[in-house]
matplotlib code that plots the C-alpha trace (Angstrom):
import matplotlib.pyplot as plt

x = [-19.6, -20.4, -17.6, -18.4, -16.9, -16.9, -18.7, -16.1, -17.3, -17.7, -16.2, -19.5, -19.6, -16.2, -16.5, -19.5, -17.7, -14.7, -16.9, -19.0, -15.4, -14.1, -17.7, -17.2, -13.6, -14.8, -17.3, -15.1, -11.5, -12.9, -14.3, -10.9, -8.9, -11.5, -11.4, -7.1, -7.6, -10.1, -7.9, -5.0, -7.2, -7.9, -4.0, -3.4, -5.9, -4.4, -0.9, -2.5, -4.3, -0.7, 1.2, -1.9, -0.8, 2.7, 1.7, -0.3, 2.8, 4.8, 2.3, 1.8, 6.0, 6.8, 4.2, 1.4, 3.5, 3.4, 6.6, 8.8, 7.4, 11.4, 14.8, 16.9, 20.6, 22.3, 25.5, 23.0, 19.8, 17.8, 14.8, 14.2, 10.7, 10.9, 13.0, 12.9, 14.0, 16.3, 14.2, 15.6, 18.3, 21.2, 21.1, 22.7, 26.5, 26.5, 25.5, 27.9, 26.3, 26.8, 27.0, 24.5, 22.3, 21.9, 20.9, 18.0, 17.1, 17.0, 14.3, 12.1, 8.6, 9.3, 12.2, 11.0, 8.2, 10.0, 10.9, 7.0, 6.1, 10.1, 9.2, 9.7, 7.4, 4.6, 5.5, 4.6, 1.2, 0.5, -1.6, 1.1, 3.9, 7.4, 9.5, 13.1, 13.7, 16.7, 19.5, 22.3, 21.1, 24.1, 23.2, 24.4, 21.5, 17.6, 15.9, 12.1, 9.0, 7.3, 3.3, 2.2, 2.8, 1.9, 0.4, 3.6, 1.0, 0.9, 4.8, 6.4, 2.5, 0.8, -2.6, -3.9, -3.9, -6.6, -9.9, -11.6, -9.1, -11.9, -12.0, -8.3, -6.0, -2.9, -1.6, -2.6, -1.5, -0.7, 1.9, -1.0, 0.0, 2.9, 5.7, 9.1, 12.0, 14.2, 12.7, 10.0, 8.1, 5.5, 2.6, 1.6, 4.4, 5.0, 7.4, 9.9, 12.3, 13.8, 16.1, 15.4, 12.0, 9.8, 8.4, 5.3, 1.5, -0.2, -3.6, -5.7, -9.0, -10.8, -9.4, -5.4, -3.2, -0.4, 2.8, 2.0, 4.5, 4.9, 2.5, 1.3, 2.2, 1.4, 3.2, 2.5, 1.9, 4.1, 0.8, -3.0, -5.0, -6.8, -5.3, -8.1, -10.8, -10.9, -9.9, -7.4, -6.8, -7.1, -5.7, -7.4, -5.4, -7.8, -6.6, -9.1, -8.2, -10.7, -11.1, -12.6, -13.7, -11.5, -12.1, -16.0, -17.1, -15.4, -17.9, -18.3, -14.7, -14.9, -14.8, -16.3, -13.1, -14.4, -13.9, -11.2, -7.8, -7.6, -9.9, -10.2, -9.5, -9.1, -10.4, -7.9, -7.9, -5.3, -5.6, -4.5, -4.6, -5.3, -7.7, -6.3, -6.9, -4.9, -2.0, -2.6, -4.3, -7.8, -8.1, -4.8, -5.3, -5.2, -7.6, -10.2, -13.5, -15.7, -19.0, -18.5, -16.6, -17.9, -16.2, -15.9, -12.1, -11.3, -9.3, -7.6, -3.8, -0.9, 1.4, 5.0, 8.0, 9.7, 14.0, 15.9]
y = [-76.2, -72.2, -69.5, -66.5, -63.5, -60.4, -57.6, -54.6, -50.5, -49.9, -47.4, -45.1, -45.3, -44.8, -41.7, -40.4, -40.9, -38.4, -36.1, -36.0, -35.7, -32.7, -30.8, -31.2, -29.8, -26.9, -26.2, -26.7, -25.5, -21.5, -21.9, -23.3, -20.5, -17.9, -19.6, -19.5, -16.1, -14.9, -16.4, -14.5, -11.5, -12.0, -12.0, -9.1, -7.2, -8.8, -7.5, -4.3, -3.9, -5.0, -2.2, 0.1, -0.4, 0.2, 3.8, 4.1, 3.7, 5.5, 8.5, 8.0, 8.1, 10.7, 13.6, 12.6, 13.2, 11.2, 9.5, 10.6, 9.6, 9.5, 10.2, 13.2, 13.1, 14.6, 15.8, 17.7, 18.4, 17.0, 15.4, 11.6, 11.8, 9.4, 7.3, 2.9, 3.4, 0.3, -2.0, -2.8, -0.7, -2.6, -5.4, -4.1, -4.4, -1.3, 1.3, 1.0, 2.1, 5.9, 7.0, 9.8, 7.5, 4.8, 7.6, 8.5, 5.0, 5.2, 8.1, 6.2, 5.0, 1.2, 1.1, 3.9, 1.5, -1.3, -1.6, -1.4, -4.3, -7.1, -8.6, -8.1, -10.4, -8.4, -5.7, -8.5, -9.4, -13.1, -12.0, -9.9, -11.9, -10.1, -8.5, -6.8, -3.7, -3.0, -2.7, -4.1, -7.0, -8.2, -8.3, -8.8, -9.7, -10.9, -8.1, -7.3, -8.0, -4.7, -4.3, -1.6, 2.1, 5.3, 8.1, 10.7, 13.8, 12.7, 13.3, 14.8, 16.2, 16.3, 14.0, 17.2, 17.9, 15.0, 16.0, 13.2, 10.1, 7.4, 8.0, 9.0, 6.5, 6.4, 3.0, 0.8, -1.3, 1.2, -0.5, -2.7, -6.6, -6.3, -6.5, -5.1, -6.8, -5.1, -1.7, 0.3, 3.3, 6.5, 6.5, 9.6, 11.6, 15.1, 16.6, 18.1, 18.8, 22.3, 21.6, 25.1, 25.1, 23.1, 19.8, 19.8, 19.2, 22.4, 22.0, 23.6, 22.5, 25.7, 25.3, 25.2, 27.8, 29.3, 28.9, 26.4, 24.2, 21.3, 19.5, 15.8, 13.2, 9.4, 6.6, 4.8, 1.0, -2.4, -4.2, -4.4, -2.4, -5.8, -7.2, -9.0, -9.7, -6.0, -3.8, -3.9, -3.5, 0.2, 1.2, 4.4, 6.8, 6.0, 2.5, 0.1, -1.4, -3.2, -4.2, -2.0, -1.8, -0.4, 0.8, -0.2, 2.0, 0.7, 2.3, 5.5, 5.4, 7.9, 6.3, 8.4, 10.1, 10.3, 6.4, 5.5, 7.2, 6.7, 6.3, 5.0, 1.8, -1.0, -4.2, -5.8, -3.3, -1.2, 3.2, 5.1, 8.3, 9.7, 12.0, 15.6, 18.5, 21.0, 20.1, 17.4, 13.6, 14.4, 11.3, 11.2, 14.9, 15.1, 18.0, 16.7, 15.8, 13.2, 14.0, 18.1, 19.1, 19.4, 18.1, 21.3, 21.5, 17.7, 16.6, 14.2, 13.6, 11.5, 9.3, 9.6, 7.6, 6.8, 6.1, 3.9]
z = [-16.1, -15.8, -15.3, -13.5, -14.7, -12.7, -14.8, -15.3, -16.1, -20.1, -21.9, -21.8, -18.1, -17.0, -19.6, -17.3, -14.3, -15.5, -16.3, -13.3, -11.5, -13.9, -13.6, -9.8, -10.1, -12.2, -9.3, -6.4, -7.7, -7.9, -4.3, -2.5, -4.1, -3.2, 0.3, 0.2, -0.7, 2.3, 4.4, 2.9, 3.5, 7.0, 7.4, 5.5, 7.5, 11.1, 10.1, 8.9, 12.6, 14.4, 12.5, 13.1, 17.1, 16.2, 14.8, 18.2, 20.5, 18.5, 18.4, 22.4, 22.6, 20.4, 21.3, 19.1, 15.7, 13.4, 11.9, 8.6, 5.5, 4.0, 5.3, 4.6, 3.1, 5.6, 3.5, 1.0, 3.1, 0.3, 1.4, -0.1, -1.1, -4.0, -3.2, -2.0, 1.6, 2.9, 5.4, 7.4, 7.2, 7.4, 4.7, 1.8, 2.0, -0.3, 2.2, 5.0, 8.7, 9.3, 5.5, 4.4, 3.0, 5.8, 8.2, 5.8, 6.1, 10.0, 9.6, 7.3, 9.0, 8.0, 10.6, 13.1, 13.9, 14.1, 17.3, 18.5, 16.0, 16.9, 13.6, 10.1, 8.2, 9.2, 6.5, 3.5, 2.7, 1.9, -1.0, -2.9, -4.6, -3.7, -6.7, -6.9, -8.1, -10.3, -8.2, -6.3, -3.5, -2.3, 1.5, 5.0, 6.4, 5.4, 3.7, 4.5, 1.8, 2.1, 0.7, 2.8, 2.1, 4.7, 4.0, 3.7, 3.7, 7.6, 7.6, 10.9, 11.3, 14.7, 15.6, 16.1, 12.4, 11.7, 10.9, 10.8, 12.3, 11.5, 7.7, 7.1, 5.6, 7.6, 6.0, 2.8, 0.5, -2.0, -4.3, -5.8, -5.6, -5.2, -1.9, -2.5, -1.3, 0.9, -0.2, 1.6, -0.1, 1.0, -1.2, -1.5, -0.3, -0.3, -3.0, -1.0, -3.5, -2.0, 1.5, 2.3, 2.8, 5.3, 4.6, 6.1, 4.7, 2.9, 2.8, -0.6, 1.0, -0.2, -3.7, -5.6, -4.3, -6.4, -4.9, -2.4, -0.9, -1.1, -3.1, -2.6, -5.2, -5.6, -7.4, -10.4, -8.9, -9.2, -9.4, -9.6, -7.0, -6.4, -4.3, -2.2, -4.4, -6.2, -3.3, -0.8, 3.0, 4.3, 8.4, 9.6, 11.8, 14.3, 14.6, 12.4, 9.6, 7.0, 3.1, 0.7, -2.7, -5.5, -9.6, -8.6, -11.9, -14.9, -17.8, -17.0, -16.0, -13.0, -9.1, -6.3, -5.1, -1.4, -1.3, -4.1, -4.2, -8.3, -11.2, -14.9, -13.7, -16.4, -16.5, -14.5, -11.5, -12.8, -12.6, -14.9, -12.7, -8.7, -7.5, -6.3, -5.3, -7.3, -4.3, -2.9, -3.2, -2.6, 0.4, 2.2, 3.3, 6.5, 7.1, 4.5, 6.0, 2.9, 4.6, 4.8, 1.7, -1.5, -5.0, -6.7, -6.9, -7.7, -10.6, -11.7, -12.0, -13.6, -11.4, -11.7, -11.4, -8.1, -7.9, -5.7]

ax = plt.figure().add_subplot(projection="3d")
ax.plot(x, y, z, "-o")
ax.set_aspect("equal")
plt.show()
């Protein structure tokens, strides 16, 4: 009498399966995440485009100015250039409604807008994990994620102003990867450090002039300036909004300022300094045409420190 025994895998073979499984894994894995993170894109950029109409209605309601890049304090005059602005502006318990400092908050684009855009999340990009910065968040209400920054050179300035609204940023995600909770910043921003003067864009498009006020400054970063797959999402003042390449020249170190705000990127998509003018960040200004103005007068410049 024969017994039949059912023939089971060998060692060898089951060792060849799991290896055909972890080759296929090592293939696969990279192109899901780079999949999770196009679509992550494509959301970014859809936000980007909804609070590109936001800007739109507001221009069309206020007389084609365009909205504070900060709040003032009204008991001192001082302008709050760099400085977190609350949004929105009532959640921290620590800044009671009608104080100095809540009504600089009011001013701040972030909540100026809001009304046009009824919806907070849109300020966070899916792509940039949210941080907190060193301060008090006891709240009385749900703070917003905030990844986008405006360009404050376009503060309280008329559309008229715009030289060229296709190739001007008038939004970006110019804190890196990285979304702020609760906290909303202008990147650049003017440095309006005296209440006596105005605070309005001077251009130096023909070259650094002495005495000019105020000058344009932009912020070191809470993150890498890849943020999509090294670059990030960029809203025109004309409206459109779309990725683009960032810190594309690693070796020599210098980017082409007429596309990339900084330069001497390092290898993980992190500048050490921004391209200006001798006043101003050379592609925020809002009189600056890329295709009709020559190079001559750019330099590069340090980032500094921002409060809160």
């Amino acid at each position: 009498m024969r017994t039949n025994f059912s023939k089971g895998f060998t060692l060898i073979e089951l060792l060849v399966v799991i290896a055909i499984i972890a080759t296929l894994a090592a293939i696969l894995f990279p192109v899901f995440a780079q999949a999770r993170e196009k679509a992550r894109q494509t959301a970014c950029t859809s936000q980007s485009k909804q609070l590109a109409t936001a800007f739109t209605m507001y221009l069309s309601d206020y007389d084609e100015t365009f909205p504070l890049g900060f709040g003032r304090d009204s008991s001192t005059g001082q302008w709050l250039w760099d400085r977190y602005h609350a949004v929105p502006p009532n959640w921290r318990t620590s800044v009671p409604p009608g104080s100095p400092l809540f009504q600089a908050y009011l001013m701040h684009w972030a909540n100026t807008i809001q009304p046009y855009l009824r919806s907070l999340q849109i300020y966070g990009c899916p792509s940039s994990p949210s941080r907190r910065l060193n301060t008090d968040y006891s709240a009385q209400t749900l703070p917003s994620v905030v990844s986008y920054t405006y360009n404050g050179l376009l503060h309280g300035l008329s559309m008229a102003s715009v030289a060229c609204p296709s190739s001007l940023p008038l939004m970006w995600e110019g804190r890196g990867r990285s979304g702020v909770e609760g906290f909303a910043l202008t990147n650049p921003a003017l440095r309006c450090d005296d209440p006596a003067r105005p605070c309005r864009y001077f251009s130096c498009l023909n070259g650094p002039v002495s005495g000019a006020y105020p000058t344009g400054a932009m912020f070191r970063l809470d993150g890498t300036m890849w943020v999509h797959s090294q670059g990030a999402v960029f809203v025109q003042a004309d409206g459109s909004a779309k990725w683009r390449r960032l810190g594309a020249q690693l070796a020599p170190a210098n980017t082409d300022p007429r596309i990339d705000p900084y330069t001497l990127y390092d290898t993980q998509g992190n500048p050490g300094q921004y391209w200006w003018d001798g006043c101003n960040p050379w592609l925020f200004r809002p009189d600056y045409e890329p295709h009709n103005t020559s190079l001559q007068h750019c330099t590069r410049q340090d980032c500094p420190e921002c409060g809160h």
